[in-house]
N, C-alpha and C positions, 0 to 999 in steps of 0.2 A: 504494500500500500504506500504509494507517496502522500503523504501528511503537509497540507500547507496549517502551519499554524501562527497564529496573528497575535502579537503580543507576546511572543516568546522569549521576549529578553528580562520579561516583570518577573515578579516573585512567582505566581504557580506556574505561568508559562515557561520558564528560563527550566522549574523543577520537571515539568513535561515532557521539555525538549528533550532533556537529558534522561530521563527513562526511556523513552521513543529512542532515542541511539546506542545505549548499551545496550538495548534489547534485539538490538540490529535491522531497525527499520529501512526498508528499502530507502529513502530518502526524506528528508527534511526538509522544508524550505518556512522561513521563520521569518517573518514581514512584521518587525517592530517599526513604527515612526521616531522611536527615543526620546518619548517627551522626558520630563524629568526623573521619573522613576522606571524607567527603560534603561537598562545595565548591562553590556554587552561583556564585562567581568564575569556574570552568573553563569557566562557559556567559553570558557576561557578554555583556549585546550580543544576548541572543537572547530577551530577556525578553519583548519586543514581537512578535514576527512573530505571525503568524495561523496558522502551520504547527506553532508548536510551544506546549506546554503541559505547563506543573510540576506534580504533585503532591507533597506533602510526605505520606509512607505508608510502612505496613510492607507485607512482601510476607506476612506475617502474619494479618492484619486480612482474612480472608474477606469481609466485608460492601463494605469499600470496594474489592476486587477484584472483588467482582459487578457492584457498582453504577458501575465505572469501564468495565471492559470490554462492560456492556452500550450506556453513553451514549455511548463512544465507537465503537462499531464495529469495534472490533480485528481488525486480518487478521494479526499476527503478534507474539511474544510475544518478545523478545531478553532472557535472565537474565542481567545482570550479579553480581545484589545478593547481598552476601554479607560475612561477614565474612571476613579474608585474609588475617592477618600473623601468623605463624606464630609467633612469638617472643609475643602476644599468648594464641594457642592451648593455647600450654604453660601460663601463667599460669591462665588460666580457660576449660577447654574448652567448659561447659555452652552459651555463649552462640551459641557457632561450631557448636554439636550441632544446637540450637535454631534457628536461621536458617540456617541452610545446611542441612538434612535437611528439616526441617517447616516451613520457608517457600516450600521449594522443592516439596515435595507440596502445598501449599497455594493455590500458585502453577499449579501445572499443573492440580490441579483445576477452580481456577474458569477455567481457559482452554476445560480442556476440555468444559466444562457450557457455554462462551459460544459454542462452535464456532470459535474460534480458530484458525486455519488451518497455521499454521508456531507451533512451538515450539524456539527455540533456547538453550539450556543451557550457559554460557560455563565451562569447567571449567580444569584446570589437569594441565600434566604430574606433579606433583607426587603423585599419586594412582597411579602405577607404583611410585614408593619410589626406593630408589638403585641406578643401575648400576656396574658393577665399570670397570674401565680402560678397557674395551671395549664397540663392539656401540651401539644408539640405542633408543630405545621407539620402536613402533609399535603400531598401532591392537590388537592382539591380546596387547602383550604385558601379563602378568596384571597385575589391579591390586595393589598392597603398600602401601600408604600407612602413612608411620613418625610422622608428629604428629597431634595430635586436628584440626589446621585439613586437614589432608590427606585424613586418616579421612572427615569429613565432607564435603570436596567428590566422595571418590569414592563415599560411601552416597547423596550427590542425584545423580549420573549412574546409578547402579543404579537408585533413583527412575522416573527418565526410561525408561529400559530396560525396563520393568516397566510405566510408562506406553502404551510404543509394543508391547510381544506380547501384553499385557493386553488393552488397549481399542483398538488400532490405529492412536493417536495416534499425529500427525506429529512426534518429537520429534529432534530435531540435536541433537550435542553434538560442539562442538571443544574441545578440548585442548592449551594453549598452553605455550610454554617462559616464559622470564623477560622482560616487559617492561619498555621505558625510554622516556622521551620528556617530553615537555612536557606540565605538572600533575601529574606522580607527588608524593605525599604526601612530603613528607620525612622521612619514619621508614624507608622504602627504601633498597637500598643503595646505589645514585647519586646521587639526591638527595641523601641524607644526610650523605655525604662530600663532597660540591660545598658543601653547607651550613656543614659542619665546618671545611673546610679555607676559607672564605673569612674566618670568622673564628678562624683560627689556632686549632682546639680537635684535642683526640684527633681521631685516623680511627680507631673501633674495630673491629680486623676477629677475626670468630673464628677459635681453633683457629689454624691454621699457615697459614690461607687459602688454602688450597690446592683447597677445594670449588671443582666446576666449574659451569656453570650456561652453557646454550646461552643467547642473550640476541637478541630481537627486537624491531624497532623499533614503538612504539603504530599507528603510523597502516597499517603492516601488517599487524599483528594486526588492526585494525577491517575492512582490506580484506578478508580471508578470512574474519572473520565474518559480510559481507554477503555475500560467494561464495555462502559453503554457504549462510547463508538463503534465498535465492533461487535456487539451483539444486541443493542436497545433497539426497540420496536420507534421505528418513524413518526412523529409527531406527537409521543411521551415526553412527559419531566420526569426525572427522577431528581428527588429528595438525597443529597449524602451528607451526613453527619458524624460526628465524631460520639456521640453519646457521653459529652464529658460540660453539663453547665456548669459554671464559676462566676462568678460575680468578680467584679472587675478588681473591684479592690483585693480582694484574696487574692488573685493572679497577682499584682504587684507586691503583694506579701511574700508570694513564694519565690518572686527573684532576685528581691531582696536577700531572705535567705539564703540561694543558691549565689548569688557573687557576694558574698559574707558583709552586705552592709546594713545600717542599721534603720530602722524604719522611721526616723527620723525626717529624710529626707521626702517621706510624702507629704505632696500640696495638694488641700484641696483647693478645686480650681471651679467657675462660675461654669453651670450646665453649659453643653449645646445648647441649641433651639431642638425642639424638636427631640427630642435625643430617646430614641424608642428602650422603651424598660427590659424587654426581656423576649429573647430569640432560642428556641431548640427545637432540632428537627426530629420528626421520626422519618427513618431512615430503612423501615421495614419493608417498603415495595423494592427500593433496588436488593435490599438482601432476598428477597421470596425468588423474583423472575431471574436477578440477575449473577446472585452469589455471593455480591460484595459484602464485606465487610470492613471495620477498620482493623490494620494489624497495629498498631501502638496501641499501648495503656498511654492517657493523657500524663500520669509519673514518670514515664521511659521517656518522652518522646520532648516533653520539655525539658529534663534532664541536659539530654544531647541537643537542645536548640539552646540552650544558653550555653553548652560544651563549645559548639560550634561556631556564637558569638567569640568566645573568650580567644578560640583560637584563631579568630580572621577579624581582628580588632581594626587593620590597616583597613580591610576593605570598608568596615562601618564608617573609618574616620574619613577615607573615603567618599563614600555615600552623603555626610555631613556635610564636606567642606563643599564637596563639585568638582573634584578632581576626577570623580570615574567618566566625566563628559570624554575625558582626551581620549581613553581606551579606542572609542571607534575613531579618532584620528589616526590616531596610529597604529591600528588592523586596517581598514580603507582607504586610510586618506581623507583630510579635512575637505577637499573639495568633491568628495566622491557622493552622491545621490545615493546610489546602489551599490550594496555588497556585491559580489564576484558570484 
């Protein structure tokens, strides 16, 4: 299967990619645009093989999606790309309206003019809104989406929905709880505080931190997105979940902890807008049809995510400064458009 996937230089994408090539997939072709949190570090090492291939692209840009999915042959379409961070969204919705609505019809159209075989639609729980004490989203339950980054990933799953009873496109679309893992952006809130706390700054957490948030570990999340691509029924969501809710403040307790500083350093900080109370998925349709499960305990799995911080400190400081911008100057070339 050649894999065009879109956003694969972010945090789940860049973990994607890299499953998709140790696994030995016939080819790769990885169409990030680099906005700010696009890191072509996260794929460092894979510049060379023959199986895989950069474009530097918006999902945008119809002409260079014609003329990519035609040279390359595309048998499947995996949507990372997008804009994400909610606290961003509140600032300036238009750009998140903009690339997440109309990048993503943009995106499915030229797949489906290319005959593009699978189209999968990488979404977020976040597009149900907030649950009360009780009870979990599942696939049915309505969408309510409460910030413009939320609004907009649930108007591109309708998109897709509209794609597949419309035209009969093949379109998946799963729907994820909160990931963590190795290369999350540091503006997130693990990283962020693993960042924070190593150099003795606030840990800002909002509100009374008491928001919940089910949390799953990246390289499960990529597992169940290759699942359903390769075996999910056409014009289903499936639900992936980590089975693991924490209330926000405890998570910054525990990484505290694990990089031995003292909990002094948390600030509380004035709410978001908007700032939805509590997300957890059930996760029981893709395990009935499809098998998945998650293989981390949430102890194991953030253990080794702040293992992984401690040991690639330069990249985070990195990530901080704005130093990883030069990475694709110097694998492409500053005046280069397109990867090779």
């Amino acid at each position: 299967m050649i894999i065009l996937v879109t956003g694969g230089a972010g945090f789940i994408g860049a973990n994607y990619v890299r499953l998709l090539l140790d696994r030995g997939a016939d080819r790769v072709i990885n169409l990030d645009l680099l906005t700010y949190a696009g890191n072509l570090e996260n794929l460092a090492g894979y510049e060379e093989r023959g199986d895989y291939r950069f474009v530097r692209g918006d999902i945008r840009d119809r002409d260079l999606l014609d003329a990519l999915l035609a040279e390359e042959k595309v048998d499947a379409v995996v949507n990372f790309a997008a804009e994400s961070h909610v606290d961003r969204s509140i600032d300036g919705p238009r750009e998140f309206l903009d690339t997440n609505i109309l990048g993503t019809q943009t995106l499915l159209e030229a797949a489906r003019r290319a005959g593009v075989e699978r189209f999968l639609q990488v979404s977020t729980d976040e597009v149900y809104g907030s649950l009360g004490a009780e009870g979990l989203f599942t696939e049915l339950s309505p969408i309510q989406p409460n910030s413009p980054y939320a609004a907009s990933k649930a108007a591109a799953d309708l998109v897709c929905r509209a794609y597949h009873h419309t035209y009969g496109y093949p379109v998946l679309v799963t729907r994820c709880s909160n990931n963590y893992g190795p290369y999350q952006f540091p503006e997130k809130l693990i990283p962020l505080m693993i960042a924070n706390a190593l150099e003795d700054k606030p840990l800002p957490v909002y509100g009374d931190g008491r928001n919940v948030r089910d949390w799953l570990y990246v390289s499960d999340h990529c597992e169940a997105i290759d699942t359903v691509l390769r075996r999910g029924e056409p014009g289903q969501v499936y639900n992936v979940g980590g089975h693991n809710e924490m209330e926000n403040i405890a998570i910054v307790k525990l990484l505290l902890g694990l990089v031995g500083k003292d909990e002094s350093l948390i600030t509380y900080v004035q709410d978001r807008p908007g700032h939805d109370r509590r997300y957890a998925i059930d996760a029981s349709f893709i395990q009935q049809e499809l098998g998945w499960t998650p293989a981390h305990r949430f102890e194991d799995g953030i253990r080794a995510t702040v293992a992984w911080y401690l040991e690639h400190r330069e990249w985070m400081e990195r990530c901080r400064s704005g130093a990883y911008r030069a990475y694709y100057d110097a694998m492409y070339g500053a005046d280069g458009r397109h990867g090779a």
